[in-house]
Phi, psi and omega in degrees: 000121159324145129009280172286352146080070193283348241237330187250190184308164167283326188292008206225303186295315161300359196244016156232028163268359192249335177226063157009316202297320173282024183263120181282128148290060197342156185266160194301111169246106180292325191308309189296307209272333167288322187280355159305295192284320215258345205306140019270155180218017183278131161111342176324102180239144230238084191241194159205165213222110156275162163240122182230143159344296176237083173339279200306293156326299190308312180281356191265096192070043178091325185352324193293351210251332160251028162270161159280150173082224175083014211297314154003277188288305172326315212285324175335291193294330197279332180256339176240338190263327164307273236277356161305301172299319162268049160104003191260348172283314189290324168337299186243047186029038176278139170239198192084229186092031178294130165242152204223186185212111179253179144285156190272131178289337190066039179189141141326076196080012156294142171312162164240149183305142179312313165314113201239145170250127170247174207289039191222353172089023198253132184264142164233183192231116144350286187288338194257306191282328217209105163162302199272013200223008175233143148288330194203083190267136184257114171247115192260066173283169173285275193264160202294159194227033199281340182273358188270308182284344138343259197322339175278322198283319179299346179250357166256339182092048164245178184225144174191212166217159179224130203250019214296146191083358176341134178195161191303313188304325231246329176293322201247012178210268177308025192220340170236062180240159165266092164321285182333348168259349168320294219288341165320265194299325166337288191321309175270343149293359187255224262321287173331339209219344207288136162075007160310151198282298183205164173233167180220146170245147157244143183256130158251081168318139163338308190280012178078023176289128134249145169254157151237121154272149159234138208223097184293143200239323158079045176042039188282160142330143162302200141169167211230157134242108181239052133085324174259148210243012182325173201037158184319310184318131182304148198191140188228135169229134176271097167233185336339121181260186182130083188179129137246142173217171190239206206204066169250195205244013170206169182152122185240186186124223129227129159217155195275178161251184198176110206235120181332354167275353197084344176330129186243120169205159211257132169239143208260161183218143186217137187016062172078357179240153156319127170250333193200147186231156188217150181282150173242325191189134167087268153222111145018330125027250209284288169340329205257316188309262188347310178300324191263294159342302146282005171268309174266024166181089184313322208286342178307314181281008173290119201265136188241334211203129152224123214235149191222130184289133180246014205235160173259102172210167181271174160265115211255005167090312140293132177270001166291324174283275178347317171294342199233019163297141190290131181128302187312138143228164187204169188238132198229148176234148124105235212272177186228337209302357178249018174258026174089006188261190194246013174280069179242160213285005164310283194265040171258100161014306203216132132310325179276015178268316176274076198264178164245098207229107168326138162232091178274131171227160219193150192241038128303310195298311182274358209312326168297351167242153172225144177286109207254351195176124160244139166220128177263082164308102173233105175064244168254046199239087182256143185212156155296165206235275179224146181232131172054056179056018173214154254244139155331141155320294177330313184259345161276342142326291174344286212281331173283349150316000000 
């Protein structure tokens, strides 16, 4: 079955772009989803990579698996470190299946420190131990690690994935879909969207207020993450994947927020970066924290990404799933550089400042607002994108090509 379920009636294909949940889903297979994403995967060694407060405590025999919480880190092992071992390594002829540990970084896409823990509680080194002795390393963390090990990978030559938020929804629907048909439909929202000039999102508010952002785009390329790492090339894929996303390289405006307190707020945007943030509902705080932030370090406040979901999934609560439902679009602050942008954690004030931080708005995610419109200009070519959190006649055209 397609991504987009082009094979049923439309009336069956809309109630089940308006209710995901109900989209049957093949059960969670590893075997499938590494020779799928990895293939070749015959010679291959394999490991996989957690985060903990304390590595070392946590990983030494294991110790996390009779702790209370850890669900993250539980499900890694029960599900990618058993099934490495119970056959799914000799299956696609892989060997290793070393699990390994760092400290949490506590950010998004922050680097990670060199210090690695293995299951004996024994420190090792990132650079000396684990980049040069794997092919293919799985990092199932709490935050995402996908832009640091981008960069390890063009500079040790490995391929991998990065899984952070691992959860049961995201196991039994974004992680047991057949990518070649992801990586399919990806492939044809980016040609629809490719060489745009600039896109404008409309906000709709509660108060009966529209904002726009505009986002200049400068007739770049597309680029897509649809999940596969095929061939030899160094490669890191962010899953669930199912996102075109741009870089862009300007963006004026206004768009609201939604601050992890419920805090509602307008952030004002002047030549790509946050300038301000001003309240709409809730507490004034949270508002003044955020301000005072972009006053001492502007780069927090730089729009690095703008991504738009290409895949039919439920909602899993997370957002590496969440991001890439078809309807969705989102916005990234701070570094890019492993999306090809010019944002790197250099020129951020604090290292714990150069994060890469997702703004999905989605209308779970979102409620108090609604995206009432994306419209995309490439030369004299204007089309809707998405209206009301759902995908344009244009891009469903697309996907049916």
């Amino acid at each position: 079955m397609s991504t987009i379920c082009h094979d049923l009636p439309d009336y069956l294909r809309e109630e089940i772009l308006l209710h995901p949940e109900k989209r049957n889903f093949p059960s969670f297979d590893l075997s499938n989803l590494l020779h799928t994403v990895f293939m070749p995967t015959e010679g291959c060694k394999v490991c996989i990579l957690l985060d903990f407060v304390d590595p070392a405590e946590m990983m030494k025999n294991y110790r996390f698996l009779n702790e209370e919480g850890f669900p993250i880190q539980k499900r890694a092992h029960q599900h990618f470190y058993q099934g490495l071992q119970n056959g799914v390594m000799a299956k696609l002829g892989m060997h290793g299946g070393e699990m390994f540990a760092y400290r949490m970084t506590y950010g998004s896409n922050l680097d990670l420190p060199d210090e690695l823990y293995d299951a004996q509680g024994n420190q090792l080194s990132f650079a000396r131990d684990l980049y040069p002795n794997y092919d293919i390393i799985l990092c199932i963390s709490t935050y995402s690690a996908t832009a640091p090990l981008t960069a390890k990978a063009k500079e040790h030559g490995f391929r991998g994935a990065t899984l952070h938020g691992l959860n049961d929804i995201i196991l039994s629907s974004g992680l047991a879909v057949n990518y070649h048909e992801v990586s399919r439909d990806a492939e044809k929202i980016r040609l629809a969207m490719t060489n745009a000039d600039s896109i404008e999102i409309d906000f709709a508010l509660e108060d009966g207020r529209v904002l726009t952002a505009w986002l200049g785009l400068d007739g770049q390329v597309a680029q897509k993450s649809h999940g596969l790492c095929n061939g030899l090339a160094p490669d890191i894929a962010n899953l669930p994947a199912g996102e075109v996303y741009f870089v862009p390289n300007d963006a004026r405006g206004q768009f609201p927020m939604k601050y992890e307190d419920g805090t509602l707020g307008v952030l004002d945007v002047v030549n790509r970066n946050i300038v301000r943030s001003t309240l709409i509902a809730g507490n004034q705080s949270t508002i003044d924290a955020h301000n005072a932030r972009l006053l001492d370090d502007p780069m927090t406040g730089t729009l690095g990404e703008l991504g738009f979901g290409t895949q039919v999934l439920p909602v899993s609560g997370a957002d590496i799933q969440d991001e890439k439902v078809l309807g969705t679009c989102h916005l990234a602050t701070g570094r890019d550089d492993h999306l090809g942008g010019d944002i790197m954690p250099s020129m951020f004030k604090k290292h714990e400042n150069s994060t890469h931080d997702d703004i999905l708005f989605a209308p779970h995610k979102t409620p108090n607002f609604n995206i009432s419109q994306v419209r995309m200009k490439r030369g004299e070519q204007q089309e809707i994108i998405i209206e009301n959190f759902r995908p344009s006649r244009y891009i469903m055209d697309a996907l049916t090509l």
